[in-house]
TIMILO-83983 format. One record per residue: residue number from 1; residue in three letters; y, x, z of N, C-alpha, C, O in turn. Coordinates in steps of 0.001 Angstrom, whole numbers. Atoms other than C-alpha are relative to their C-alpha. Layout:
N
 num residuo     nyy     nxx     nzz    cayy    caxx    cazz     cyy     cxx     czz     oyy     oxx     ozz
 NUM     ALA       Y       X       Z       Y       X       Z       Y       X       Z       Y       X       Z
...
END
This chain:
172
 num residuo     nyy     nxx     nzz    cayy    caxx    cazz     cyy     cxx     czz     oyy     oxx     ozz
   1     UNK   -1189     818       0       0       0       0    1263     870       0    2211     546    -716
   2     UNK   -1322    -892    -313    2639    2930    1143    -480     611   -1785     498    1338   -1956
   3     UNK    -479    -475     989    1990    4127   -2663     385    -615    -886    1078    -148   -1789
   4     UNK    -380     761     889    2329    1429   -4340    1813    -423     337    2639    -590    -561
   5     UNK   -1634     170     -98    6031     745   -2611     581    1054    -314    1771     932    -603
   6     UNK   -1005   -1112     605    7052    4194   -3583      49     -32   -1358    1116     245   -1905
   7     UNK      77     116    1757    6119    3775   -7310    1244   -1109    -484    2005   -1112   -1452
   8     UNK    -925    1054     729    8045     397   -7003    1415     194     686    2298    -657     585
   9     UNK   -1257    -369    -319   10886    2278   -5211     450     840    -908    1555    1328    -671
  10     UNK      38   -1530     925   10877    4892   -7809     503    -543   -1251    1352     -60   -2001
  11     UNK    -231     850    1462   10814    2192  -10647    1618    -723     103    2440    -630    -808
  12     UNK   -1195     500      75   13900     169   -9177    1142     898    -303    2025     576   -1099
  13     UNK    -534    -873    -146   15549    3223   -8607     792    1036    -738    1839    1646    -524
  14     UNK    -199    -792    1437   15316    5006  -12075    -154    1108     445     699    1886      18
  15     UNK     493   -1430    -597   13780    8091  -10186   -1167     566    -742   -2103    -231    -685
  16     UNK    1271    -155     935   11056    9860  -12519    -880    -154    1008    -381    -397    2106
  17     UNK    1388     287    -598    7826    9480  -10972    -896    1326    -495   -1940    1727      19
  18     UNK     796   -1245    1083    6498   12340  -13138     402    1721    1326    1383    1621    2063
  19     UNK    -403   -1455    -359    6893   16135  -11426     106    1025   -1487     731    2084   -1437
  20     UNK     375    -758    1189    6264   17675  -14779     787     405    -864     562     503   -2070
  21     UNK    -868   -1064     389    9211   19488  -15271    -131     937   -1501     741     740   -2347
  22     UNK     477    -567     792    7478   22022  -17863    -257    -851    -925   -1245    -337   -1450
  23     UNK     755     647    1352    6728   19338  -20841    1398     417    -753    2622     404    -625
  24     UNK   -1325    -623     800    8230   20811  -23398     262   -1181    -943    -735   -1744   -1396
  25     UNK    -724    1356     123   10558   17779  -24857     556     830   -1259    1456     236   -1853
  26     UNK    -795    -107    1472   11482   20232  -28225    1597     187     448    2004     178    1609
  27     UNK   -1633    -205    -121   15423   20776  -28718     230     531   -1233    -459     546   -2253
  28     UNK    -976   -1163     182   17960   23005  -29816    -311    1394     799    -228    1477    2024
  29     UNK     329    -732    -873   16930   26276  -29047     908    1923   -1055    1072    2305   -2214
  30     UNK    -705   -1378     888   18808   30080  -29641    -800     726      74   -1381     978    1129
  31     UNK     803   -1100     152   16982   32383  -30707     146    1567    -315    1047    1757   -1132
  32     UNK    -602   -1448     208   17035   36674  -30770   -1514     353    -358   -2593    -227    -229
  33     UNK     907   -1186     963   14994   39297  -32542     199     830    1483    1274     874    2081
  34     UNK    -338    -860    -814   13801   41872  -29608    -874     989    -462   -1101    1899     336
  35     UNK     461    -964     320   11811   43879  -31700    -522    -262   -2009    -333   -1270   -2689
  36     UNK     -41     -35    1589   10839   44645  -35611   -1179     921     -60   -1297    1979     558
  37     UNK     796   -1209     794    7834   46122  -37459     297     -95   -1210     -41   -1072   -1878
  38     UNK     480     241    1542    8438   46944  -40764    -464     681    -835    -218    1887    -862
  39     UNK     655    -457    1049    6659   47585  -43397    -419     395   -1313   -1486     698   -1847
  40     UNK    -889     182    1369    8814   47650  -46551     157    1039     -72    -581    1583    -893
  41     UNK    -625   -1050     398   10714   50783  -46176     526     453    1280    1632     448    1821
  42     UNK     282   -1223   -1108    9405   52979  -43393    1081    -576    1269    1602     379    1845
  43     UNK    -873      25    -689   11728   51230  -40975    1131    -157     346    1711    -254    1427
  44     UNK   -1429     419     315   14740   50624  -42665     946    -677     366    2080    -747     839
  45     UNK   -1043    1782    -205   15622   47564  -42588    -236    -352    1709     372   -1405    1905
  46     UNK    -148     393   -1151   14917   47271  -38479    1622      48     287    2065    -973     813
  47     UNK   -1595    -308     -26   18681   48238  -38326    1056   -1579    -363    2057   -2062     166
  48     UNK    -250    1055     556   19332   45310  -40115    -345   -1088     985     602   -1540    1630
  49     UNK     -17    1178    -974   17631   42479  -37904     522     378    1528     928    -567    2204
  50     UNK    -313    -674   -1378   18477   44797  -34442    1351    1407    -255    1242    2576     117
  51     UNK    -861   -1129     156   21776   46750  -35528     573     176    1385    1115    1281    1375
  52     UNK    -113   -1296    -846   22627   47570  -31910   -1025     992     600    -974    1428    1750
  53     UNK    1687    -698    -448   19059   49535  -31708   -1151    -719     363   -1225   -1945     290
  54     UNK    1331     917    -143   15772   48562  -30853    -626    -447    1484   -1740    -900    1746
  55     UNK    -436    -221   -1091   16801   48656  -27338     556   -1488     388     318   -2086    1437
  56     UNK    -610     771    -737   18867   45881  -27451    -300   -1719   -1109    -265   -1801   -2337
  57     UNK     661    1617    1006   17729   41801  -28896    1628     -51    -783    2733     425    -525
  58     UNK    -935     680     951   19772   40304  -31587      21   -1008    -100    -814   -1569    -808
  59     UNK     519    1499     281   20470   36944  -31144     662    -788   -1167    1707    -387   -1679
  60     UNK     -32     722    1418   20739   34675  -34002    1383   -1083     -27    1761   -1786     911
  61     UNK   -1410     934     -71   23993   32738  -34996     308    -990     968     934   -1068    2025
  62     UNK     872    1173    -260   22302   29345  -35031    -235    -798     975   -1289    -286     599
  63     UNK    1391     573    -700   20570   27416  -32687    -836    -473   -1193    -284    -635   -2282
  64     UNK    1534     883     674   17053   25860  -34414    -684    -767     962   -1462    -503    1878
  65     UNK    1262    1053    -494   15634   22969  -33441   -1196    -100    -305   -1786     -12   -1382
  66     UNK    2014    -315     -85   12081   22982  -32573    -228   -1380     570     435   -1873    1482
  67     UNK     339    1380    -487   10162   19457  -32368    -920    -301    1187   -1932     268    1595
  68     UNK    1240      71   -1210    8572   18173  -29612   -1584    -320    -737   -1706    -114   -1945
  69     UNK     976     130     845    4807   17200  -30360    -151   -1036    -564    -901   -1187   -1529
  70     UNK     514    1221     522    5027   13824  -30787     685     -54   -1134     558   -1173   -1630
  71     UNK    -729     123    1379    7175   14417  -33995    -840    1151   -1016    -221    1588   -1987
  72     UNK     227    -736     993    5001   16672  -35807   -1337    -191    -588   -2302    -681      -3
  73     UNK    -927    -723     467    4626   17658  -38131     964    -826    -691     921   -2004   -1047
  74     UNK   -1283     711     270    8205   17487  -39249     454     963    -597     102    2140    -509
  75     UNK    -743    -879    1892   10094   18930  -42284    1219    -137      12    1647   -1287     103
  76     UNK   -1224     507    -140   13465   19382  -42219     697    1063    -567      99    1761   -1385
  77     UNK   -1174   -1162     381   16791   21922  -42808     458     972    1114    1066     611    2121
  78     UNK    -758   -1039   -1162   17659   25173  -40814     713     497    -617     446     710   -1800
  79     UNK    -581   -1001     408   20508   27172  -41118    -352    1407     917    -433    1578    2134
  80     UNK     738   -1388    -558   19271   30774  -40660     958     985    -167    1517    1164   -1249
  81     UNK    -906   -1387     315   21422   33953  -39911     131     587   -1161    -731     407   -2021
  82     UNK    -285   -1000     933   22934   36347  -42243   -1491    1266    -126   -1658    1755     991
  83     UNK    -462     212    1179   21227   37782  -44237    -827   -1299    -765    -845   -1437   -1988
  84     UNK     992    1053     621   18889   34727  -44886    1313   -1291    -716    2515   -1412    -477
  85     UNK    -433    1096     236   19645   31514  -46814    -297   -1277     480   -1512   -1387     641
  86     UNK     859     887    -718   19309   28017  -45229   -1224    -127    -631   -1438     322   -1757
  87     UNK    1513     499     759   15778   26814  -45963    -586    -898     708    -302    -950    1904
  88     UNK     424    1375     132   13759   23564  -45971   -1563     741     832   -2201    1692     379
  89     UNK    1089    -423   -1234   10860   24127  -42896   -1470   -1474     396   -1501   -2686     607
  90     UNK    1038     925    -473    7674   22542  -42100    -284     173    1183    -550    1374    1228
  91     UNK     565    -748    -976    6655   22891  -38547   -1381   -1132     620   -1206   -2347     532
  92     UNK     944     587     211    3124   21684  -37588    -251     489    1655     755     793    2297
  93     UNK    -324    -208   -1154    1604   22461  -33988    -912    -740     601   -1760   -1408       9
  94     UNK     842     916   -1334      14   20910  -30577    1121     441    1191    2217     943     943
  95     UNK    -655      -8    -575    1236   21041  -27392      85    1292     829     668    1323    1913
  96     UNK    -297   -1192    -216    1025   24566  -26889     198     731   -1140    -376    1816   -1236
  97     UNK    -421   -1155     919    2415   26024  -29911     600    -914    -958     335   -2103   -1134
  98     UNK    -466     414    1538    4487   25568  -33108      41    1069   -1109     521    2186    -915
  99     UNK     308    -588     955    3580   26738  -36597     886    -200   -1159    1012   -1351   -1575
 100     UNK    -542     338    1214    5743   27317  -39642    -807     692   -1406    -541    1892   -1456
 101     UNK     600    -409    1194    3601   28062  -43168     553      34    -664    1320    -904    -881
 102     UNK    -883     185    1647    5014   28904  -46161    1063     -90    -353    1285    -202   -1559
 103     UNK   -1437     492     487    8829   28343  -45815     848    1433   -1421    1129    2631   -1438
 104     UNK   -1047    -844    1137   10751   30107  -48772     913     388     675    1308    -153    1707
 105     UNK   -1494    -121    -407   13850   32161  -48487    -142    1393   -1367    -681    2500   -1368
 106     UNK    -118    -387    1208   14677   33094  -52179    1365    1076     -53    2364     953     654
 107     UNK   -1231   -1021    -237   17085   36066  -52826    1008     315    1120    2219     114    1216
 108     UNK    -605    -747    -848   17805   37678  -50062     624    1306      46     -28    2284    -322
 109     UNK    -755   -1377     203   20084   40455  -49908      -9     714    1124    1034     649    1774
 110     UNK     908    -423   -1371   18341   42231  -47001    1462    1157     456    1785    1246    1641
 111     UNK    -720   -1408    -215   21160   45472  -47246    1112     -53    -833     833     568   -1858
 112     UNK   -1249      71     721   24671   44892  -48844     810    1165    -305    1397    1452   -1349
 113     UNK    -642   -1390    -190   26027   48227  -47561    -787    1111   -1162    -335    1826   -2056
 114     UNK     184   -1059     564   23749   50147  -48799    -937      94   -1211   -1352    1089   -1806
 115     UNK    1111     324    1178   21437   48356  -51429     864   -1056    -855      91   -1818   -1436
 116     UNK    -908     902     351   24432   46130  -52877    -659    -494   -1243    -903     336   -2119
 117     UNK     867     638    1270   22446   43192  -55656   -1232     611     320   -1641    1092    -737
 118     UNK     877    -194    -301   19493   44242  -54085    -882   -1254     840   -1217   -1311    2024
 119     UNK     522    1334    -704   17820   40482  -53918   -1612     126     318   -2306     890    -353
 120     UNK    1359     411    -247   14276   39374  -52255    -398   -1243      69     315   -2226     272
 121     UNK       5    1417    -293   12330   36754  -52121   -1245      85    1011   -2253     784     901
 122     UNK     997     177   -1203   10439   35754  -48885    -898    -849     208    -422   -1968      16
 123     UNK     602    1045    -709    7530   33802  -47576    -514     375    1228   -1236    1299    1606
 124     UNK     343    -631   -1300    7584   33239  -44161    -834    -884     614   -1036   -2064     328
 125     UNK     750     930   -1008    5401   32283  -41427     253     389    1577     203    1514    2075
 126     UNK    -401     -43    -965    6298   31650  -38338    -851    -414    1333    -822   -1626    1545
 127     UNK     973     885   -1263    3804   31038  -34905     744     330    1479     930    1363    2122
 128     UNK    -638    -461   -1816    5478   30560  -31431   -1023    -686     777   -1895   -1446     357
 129     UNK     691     312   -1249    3993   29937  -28217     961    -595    1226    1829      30    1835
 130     UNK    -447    1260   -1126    5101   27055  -25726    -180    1247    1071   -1234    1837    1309
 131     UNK      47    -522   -1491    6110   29063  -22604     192    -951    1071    -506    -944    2085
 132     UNK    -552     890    -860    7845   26358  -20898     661   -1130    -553     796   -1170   -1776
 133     UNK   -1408     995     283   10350   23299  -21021     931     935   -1229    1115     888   -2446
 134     UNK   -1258    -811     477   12844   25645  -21899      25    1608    -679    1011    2287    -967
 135     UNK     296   -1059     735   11266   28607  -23436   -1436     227    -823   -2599     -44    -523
 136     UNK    1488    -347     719    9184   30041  -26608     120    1449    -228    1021    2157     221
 137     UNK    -143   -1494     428    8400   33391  -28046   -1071      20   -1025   -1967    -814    -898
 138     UNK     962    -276     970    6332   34351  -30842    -122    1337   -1333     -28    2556   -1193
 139     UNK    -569    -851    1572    6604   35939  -34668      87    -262   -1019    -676    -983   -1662
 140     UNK    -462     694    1709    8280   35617  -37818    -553    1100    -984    -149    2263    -980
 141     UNK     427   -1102     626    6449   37384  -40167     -47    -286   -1754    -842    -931   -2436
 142     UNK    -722     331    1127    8710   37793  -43513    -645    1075   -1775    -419    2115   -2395
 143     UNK    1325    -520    1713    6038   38384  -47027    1133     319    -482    1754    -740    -385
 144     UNK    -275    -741    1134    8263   40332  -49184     144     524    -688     -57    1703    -398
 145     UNK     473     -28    1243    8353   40661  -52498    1560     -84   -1290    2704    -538   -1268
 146     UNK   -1052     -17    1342   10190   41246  -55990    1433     853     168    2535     418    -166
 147     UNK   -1090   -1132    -507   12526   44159  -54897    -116     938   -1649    -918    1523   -2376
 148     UNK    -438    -557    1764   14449   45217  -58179      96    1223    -331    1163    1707      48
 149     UNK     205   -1584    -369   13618   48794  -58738    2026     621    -427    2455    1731    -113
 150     UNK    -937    -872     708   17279   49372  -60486    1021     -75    1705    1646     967    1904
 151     UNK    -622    1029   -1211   19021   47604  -56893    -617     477    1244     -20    1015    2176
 152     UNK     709    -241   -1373   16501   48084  -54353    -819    1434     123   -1278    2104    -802
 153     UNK     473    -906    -334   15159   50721  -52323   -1893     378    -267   -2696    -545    -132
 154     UNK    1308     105     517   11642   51926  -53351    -896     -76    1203    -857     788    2078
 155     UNK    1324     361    -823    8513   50327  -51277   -1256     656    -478   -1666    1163   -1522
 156     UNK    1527   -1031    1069    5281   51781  -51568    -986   -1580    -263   -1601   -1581   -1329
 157     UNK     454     935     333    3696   48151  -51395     619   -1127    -526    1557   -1455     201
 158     UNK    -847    1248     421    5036   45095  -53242    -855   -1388    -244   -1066   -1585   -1441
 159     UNK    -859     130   -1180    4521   42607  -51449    -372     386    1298   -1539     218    1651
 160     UNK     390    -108    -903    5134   43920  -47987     414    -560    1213    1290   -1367     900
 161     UNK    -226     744   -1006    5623   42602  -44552     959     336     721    1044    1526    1024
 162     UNK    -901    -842   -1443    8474   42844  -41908    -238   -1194     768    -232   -2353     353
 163     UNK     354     826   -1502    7648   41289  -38337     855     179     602    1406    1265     783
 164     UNK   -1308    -751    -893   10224   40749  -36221    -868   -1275    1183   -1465   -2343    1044
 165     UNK     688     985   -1813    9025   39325  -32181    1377    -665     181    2506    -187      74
 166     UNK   -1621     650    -191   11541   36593  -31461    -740    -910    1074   -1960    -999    1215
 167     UNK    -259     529   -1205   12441   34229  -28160     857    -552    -401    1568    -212   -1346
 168     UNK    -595    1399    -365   13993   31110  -27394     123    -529     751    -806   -1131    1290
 169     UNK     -32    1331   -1061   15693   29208  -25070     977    -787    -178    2065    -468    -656
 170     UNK    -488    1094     248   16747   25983  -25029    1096    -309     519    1288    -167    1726
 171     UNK   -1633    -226     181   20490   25370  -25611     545   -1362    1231     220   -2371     606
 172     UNK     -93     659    -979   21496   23058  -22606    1325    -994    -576    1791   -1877     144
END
């Protein structure tokens, strides 16, 4: 009987009833680069996603919204830092993780300074891991390809990979 009057004190009340703090409810979330492998050109381009060193994260313009589960999967529009272009995202998932397959990001100009008309084109995939409510972490791991020998710097593989470890928390 004493639980049933707290449930219906709880209900008049508009008090959650839930403790479950941690369900991750999706958002707006900012995100930083705190580390880079790459695999294009010996290292190059880390400078590029982490130009104050590899020491210190880079966080991203942006926020990106990430869906909760009961919306996915869900397809939509991000705008993505310099040097990317927005691009059209699938994200797929359960309730411990979200997956992006396949998103495009067509001519990219990875190095302006020093590779100027030096476009790429990317396919990325993206897997994070549900830490919390309010935090993910995972990796973006950017396939590219079609680097213009007259423009771009010479790769020894075409296409090759750059990984960058990225984090998120949710924009309040």
């Amino acid at each position: 009987m004493r639980t049933l009057s707290i449930l219906l004190l709880a209900a008049l009340c508009g008090c959650p009833t839930s403790s479950d703090d941690d369900e991750f409810l999706g958002g707006d979330f900012q995100f930083e680069t705190y580390g880079v492998t790459d695999a294009c050109f010996d290292g190059g381009f880390e400078a590029l996603f982490m130009p104050d060193g590899p020491d210190t994260p880079n966080e991203w313009g942006d926020p990106i919204y990430i869906p909760p589960e009961d919306e996915l999967p869900s397809t939509y529009n991000i705008a993505m830092p310099d040097p990317f272009n927005d691009m059209e995202v699938t994200v797929s998932g359960d309730a411990d993780s979200r997956l992006v397959d396949g998103a495009a990001n067509l001519g990219v100009e990875l190095d302006p300074d020093d590779y100027p008309g030096c476009l790429v084109d990317m396919d990325i995939d993206v897997d994070l891991v549900v830490d919390s409510a309010t935090e993910v972490h995972g990796t973006a791991v950017l396939h590219t390809s079609s680097f213009d020998e007259g423009t771009c710097p010479a790769v020894d593989t075409d296409p090759c990979d750059i990984t960058l470890d990225l984090r998120g928390t949710l924009v309040e």
